[in-house]
C-alpha positions as CSV (number, residue, x, y, z in Angstrom):
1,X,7.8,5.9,24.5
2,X,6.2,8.0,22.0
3,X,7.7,6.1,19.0
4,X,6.2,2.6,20.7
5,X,3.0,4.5,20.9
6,X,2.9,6.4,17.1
7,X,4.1,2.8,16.4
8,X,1.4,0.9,18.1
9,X,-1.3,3.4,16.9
10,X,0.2,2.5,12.5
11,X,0.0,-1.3,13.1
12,X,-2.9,-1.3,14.9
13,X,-4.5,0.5,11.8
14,X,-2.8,-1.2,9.0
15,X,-4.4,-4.7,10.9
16,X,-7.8,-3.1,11.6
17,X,-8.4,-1.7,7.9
18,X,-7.2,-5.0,7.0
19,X,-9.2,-7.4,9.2
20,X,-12.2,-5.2,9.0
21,X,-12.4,-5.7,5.1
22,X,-12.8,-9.3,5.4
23,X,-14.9,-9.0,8.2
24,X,-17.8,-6.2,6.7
25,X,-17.3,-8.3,3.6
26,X,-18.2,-12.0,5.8
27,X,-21.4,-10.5,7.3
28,X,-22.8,-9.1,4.1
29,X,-22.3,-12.5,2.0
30,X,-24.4,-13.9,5.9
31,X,-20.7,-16.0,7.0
32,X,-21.2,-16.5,10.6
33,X,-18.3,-14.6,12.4
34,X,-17.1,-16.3,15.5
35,X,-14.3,-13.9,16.5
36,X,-12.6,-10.3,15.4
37,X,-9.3,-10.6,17.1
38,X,-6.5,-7.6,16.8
39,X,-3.4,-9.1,17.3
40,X,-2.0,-12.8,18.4
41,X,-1.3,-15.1,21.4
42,X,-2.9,-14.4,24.6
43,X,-6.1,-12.0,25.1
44,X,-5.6,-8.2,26.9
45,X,-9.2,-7.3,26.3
46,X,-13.0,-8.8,24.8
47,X,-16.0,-8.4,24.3
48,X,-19.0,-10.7,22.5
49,X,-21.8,-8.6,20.9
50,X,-24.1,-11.4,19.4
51,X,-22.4,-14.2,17.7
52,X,-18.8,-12.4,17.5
53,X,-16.4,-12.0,19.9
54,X,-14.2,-8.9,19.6
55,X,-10.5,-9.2,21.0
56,X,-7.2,-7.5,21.3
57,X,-4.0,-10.0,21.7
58,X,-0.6,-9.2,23.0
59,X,1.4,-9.1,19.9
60,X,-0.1,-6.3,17.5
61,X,1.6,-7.7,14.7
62,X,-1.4,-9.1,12.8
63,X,-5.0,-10.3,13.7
64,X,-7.4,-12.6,12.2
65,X,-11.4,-13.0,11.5
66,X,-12.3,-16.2,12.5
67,X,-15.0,-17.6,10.8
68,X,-17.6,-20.7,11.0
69,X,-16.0,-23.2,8.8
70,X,-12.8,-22.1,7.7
71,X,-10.9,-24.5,8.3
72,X,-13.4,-27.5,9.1
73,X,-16.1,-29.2,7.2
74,X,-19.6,-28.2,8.8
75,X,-23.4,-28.3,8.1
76,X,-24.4,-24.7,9.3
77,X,-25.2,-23.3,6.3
78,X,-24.0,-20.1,7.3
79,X,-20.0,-21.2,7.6
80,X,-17.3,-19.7,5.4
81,X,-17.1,-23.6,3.6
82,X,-20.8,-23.9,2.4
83,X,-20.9,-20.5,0.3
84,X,-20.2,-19.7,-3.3
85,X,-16.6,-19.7,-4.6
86,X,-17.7,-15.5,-5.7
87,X,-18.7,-15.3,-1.8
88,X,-15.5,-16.7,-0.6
89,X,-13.4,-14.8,-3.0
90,X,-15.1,-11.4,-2.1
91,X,-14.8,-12.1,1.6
92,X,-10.4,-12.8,1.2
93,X,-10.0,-10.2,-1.2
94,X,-11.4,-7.7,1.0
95,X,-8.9,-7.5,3.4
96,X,-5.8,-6.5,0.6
97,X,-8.3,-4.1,-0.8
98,X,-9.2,-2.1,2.6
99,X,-5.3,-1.5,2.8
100,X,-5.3,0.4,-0.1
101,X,-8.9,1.9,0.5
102,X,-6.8,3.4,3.5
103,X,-3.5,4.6,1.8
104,X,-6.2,6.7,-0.4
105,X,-7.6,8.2,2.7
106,X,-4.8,8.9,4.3
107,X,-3.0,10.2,1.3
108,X,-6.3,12.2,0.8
109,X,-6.3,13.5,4.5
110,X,-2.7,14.6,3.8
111,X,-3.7,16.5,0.4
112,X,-6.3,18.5,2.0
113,X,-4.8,19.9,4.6
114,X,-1.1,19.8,3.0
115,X,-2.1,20.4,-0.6
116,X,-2.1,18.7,-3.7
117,X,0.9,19.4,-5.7
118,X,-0.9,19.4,-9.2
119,X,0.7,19.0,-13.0
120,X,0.1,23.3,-13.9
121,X,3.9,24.9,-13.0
122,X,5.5,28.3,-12.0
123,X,8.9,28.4,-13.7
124,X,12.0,29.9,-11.9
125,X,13.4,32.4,-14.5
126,X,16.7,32.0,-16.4
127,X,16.3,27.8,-16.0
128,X,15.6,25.2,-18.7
129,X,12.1,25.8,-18.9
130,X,11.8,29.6,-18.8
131,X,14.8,29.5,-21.5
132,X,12.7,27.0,-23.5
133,X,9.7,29.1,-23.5
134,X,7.4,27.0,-20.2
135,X,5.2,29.9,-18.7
136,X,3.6,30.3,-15.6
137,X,0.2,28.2,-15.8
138,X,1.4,25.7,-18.1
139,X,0.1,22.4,-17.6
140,X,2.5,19.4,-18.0
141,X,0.8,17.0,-19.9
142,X,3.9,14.4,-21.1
143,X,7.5,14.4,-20.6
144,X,9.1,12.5,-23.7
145,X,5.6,10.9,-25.5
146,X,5.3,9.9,-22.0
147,X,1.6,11.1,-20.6
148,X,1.8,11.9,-16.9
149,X,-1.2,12.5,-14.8
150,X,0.7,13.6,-11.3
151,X,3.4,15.7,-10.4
152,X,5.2,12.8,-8.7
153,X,5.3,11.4,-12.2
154,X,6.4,14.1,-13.6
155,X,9.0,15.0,-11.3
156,X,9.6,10.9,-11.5
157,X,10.6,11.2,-15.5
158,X,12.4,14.2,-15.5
159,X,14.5,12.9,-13.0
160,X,15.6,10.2,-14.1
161,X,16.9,12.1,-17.1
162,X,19.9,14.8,-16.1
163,X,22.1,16.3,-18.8
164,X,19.4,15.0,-21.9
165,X,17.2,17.1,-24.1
166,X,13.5,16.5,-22.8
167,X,10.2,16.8,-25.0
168,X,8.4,18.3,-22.9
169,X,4.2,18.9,-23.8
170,X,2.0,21.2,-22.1
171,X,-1.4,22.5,-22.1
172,X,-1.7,26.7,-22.7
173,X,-4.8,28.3,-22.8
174,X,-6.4,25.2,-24.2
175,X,-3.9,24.3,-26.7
176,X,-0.9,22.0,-26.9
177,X,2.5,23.1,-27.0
178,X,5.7,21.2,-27.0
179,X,9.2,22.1,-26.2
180,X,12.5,21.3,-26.2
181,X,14.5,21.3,-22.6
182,X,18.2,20.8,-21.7
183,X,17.8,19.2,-18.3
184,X,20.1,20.1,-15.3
185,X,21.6,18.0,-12.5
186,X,20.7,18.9,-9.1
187,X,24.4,18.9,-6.8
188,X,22.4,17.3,-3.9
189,X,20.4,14.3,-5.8
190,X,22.5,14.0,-8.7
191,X,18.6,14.0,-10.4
192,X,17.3,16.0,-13.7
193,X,15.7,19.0,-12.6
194,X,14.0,22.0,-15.5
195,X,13.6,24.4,-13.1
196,X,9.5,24.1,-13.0
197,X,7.7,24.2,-9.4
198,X,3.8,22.9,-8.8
199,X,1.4,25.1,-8.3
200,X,-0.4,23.8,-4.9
201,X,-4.0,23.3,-4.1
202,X,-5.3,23.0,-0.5
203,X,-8.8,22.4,1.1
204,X,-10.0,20.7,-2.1
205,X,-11.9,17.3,-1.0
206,X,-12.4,16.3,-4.9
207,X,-8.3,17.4,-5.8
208,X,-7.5,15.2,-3.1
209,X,-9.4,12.1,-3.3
210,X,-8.2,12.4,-6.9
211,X,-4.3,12.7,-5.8
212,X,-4.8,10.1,-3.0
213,X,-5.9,7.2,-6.2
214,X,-3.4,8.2,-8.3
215,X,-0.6,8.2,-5.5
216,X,-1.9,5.2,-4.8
217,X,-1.9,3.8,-8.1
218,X,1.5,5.1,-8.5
219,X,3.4,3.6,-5.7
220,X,1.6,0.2,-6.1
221,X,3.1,0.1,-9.7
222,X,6.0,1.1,-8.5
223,X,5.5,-1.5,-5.8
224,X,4.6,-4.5,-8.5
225,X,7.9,-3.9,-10.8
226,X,10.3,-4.1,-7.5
227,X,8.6,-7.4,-7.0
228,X,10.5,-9.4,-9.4
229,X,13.8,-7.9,-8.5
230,X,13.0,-8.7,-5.0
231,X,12.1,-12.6,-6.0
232,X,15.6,-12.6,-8.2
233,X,17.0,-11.4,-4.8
234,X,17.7,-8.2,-5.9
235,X,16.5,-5.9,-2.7
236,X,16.3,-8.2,-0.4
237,X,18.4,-6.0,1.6
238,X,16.2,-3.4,1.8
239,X,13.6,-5.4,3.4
240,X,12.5,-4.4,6.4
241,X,10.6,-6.3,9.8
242,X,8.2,-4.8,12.7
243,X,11.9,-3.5,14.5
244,X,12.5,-1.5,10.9
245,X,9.5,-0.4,10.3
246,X,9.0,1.2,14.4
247,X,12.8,2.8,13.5
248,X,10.8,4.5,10.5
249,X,7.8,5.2,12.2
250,X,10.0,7.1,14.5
251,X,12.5,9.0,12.5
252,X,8.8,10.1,10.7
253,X,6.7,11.3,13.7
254,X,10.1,13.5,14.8
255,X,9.7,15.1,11.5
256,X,5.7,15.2,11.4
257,X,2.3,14.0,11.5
258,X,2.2,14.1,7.8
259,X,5.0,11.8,7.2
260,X,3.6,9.4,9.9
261,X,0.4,9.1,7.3
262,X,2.2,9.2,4.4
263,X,4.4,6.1,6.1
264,X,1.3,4.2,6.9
265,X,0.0,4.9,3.2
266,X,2.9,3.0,1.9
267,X,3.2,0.1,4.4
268,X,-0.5,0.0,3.6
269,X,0.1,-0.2,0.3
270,X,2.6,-3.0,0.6
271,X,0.6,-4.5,3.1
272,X,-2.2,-5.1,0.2
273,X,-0.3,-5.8,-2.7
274,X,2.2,-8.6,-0.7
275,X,-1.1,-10.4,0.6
276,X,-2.4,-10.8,-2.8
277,X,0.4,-12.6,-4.4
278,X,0.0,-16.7,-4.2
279,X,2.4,-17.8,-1.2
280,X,1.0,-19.9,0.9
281,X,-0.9,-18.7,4.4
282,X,-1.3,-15.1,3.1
283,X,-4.6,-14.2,1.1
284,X,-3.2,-14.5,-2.6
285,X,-2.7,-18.6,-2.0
286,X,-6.4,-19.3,-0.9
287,X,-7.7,-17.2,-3.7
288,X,-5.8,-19.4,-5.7
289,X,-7.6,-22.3,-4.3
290,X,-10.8,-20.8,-4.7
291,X,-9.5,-20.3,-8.6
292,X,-8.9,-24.1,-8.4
293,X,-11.9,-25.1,-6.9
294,X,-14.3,-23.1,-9.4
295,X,-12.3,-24.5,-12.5
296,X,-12.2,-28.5,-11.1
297,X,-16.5,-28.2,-9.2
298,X,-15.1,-29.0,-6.4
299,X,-12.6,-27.9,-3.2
300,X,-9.0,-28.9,-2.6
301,X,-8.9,-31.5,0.0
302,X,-9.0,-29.7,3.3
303,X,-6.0,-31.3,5.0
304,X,-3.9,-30.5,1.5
305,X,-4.6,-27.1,1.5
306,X,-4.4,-26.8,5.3
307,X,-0.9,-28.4,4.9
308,X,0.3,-26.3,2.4
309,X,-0.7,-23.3,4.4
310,X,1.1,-24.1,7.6
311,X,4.5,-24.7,5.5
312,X,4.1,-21.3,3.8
313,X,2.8,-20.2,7.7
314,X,6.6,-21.7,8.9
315,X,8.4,-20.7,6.6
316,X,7.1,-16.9,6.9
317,X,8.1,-16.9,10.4
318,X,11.0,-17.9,9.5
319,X,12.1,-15.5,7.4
320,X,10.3,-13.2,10.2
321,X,12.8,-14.1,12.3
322,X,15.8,-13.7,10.4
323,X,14.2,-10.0,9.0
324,X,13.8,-9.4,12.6
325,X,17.4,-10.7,13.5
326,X,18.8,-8.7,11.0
327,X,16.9,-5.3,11.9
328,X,18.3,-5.7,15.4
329,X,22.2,-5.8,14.3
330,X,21.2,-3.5,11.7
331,X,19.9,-1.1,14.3
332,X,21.1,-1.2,17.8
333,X,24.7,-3.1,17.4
C-alpha cells in the first residue's frame, strides 16, 4: 500500500508539472481552457472555476488540457486554432519543458538538504592521486582535455577508464596544474577509481540550483545518445511501463526519500525529452505541424493530421500493452 501510494503521489506530479506547463502557458497567450483533467476515463472528482473545469480521472497515467479548438475548426477568437503558429508552439512546448523545470527542483531540493557533491577533492593517501601529487582542495577541472563541470562527470570519465594513465587538470591556489594518474579498478564495479572523494556542500540554495541544471543537463545528454540505440533496438529491453516504473518507485522509497526525488527527476527527465521527439500523438509531432504550417502559410488539413495522430495514439498503446505485458512476467511470474 505505501508503494501504490509513493507511486500514485510521482505520477500524479510528473502529469501535473506536465499539464500545468501547457496550461499556465494557454491562459497567458488568452486560449480559452475548457478542462484541466489529471488522469483518463471516467471522473473521481471536479470542479469548474470560470470557464475551466478541473478534473481527476481513474487512471493516473496521463492527463490532458483541453482547449477551445484543438481539434475543430471554430470562430471564437480565443480557441487554440485561431492563434499564432509562436502562440501554439509556446503553449505544446510547455509541457516537455515543466518536466524538466521539475527534475531541477527536485534535484535542487535534494542538493540542499543532501549536499552537493562539488568538483574540489580530498584525496585518500597512498592512492593514484596522492602518489601523483592531487592535494586536498584541488579542483578538478578536466580529465584527459576533457573539461568537466560536475563531479558526476568526473566520476563519469574516470570511470570509464580502469588500468590507463589519466591527464588529470586541476585548479590550486588559482593556478593550473596537470598530472599524470595510473587509474585503479574498483573489485565491486570493475570501474576506474584515483582514489579522490568530493568535498560536500549543504544548505546552499545557489550550489544547488546550479547542480540541479547541470544534473539535469547531464542525464538529458545522456538521455539523447541512448536514443538512437534505443530506435536501432538496442535497449529496448531495458524499457520499462507504469508496472516497472511502481517496482522502482518502491525498491526507492524502502531505501529513502531522496531516491524517491531523484527517481522522479529522471522519469521527469525522460518524460520531457520522449514528448519532444516527432512521433505522432505526443508533443514533438504537432510541433512539427506547427513547423509545417509556418513554412507552407497555412495548417495541415485537420482530418490529416487528426488521422495521423490517432495511428501514432494506437500504436503507443500498443506498445503500452506489450511494455506492460512484459513488466508483468518480468516481475510477478
Amino acid at each position: 500500500m505505501y508503494t501504490l501510494i509513493v507511486s500514485i503521489i510521482v505520477f500524479g506530479a510528473l502529469i501535473f508539472f506536465h499539464e500545468l506547463g501547457h496550461f499556465v502557458t494557454a491562459k497567458l497567450c488568452g486560449i480559452k481552457v475548457n478542462e484541466f483533467s489529471l488522469g483518463f476515463g471516467p471522473g473521481v472528482f471536479s470542479v469548474k472555476k470560470g470557464e475551466t473545469l478541473y478534473s481527476v480521472r481513474v487512471l493516473p497515467l496521463g492527463g490532458y488540457v483541453r482547449m477551445e479548438g484543438e481539434n475543430e475548426k471554430t470562430q471564437d477568437p480565443r480557441a487554440f486554432s485561431n492563434k499564432s503558429v509562436p502562440a501554439r508552439m509556446a503553449v505544446i512546448i510547455a509541457g516537455p519543458m515543466m518536466n524538466l523545470v521539475l527534475a531541477v527542483i527536485l534535484i535542487a531540493v535534494i542538493g540542499f538538504f543532501a549536499g552537493v557533491a562539488t568538483t574540489k577533492v580530498t584525496v585518500i593517501p597512498g592512492s593514484p592521486a596522492d602518489i601523483s601529487g592531487i592535494e586536498d582542495g584541488d579542483v578538478i577541472l578536466a580529465v584527459d582535455d576533457r573539461k568537466v563541470g560536475s563531479w558526476d562527470e568526473t566520476v563519469s570519465l574516470i570511470s570509464q577508464r580502469p588500468n590507463q594513465t589519466l591527464k588529470v587538470e586541476v585548479l590550486r591556489d588559482g593556478r593550473k596544474m596537470a598530472f599524470n594518474v595510473k587509474s585503479l579498478v574498483d573489485p565491486d564495479t570493475k570501474r576506474g577509481i584515483i582514489g579522490i572523494k568530493s568535498v560536500i556542500i549543504r544548505y546552499s540554495p545557489l550550489q544547488s540550483l546550479m547542480s540541479g541544471i547541470q544534473k539535469t543537463l547531464w542525464i538529458s545528454s545522456m538521455i539523447f545518445t541512448s536514443i538512437p540505440q534505443l530506435v536501432g533496438g538496442k535497449g529496448v529491453a531495458d524499457l520499462v511501463g507504469p508496472l516497472g516504473i511502481v517496482h522502482l518507485v518502491g525498491e526507492a522509497a524502502r531505501v529513502g526519500i531522496f531516491n524517491v526525488l531523484y527517481l522522479t527527476a529522471f522519469i521527469s527527465i525522460n518524460l520531457g525529452l520522449i514528448n519532444l521527439l516527432p512521433i505522432p500523438a505526443l508533443d514533438g509531432s504537432r510541433l512539427i505541424f506547427l513547423v509545417v504550417e509556418f513554412l507552407r502559410g497555412k495548417p495541415v488539413d485537420p482530418e490529416k493530421e487528426g488521422l495521423i495522430h490517432f495511428i501514432g495514439f494506437a500504436l503507443l498503446m500498443i506498445l503500452m500493452g506489450f511494455v506492460l505485458y512484459r513488466d508483468f512476467v518480468r516481475l510477478y511470474m
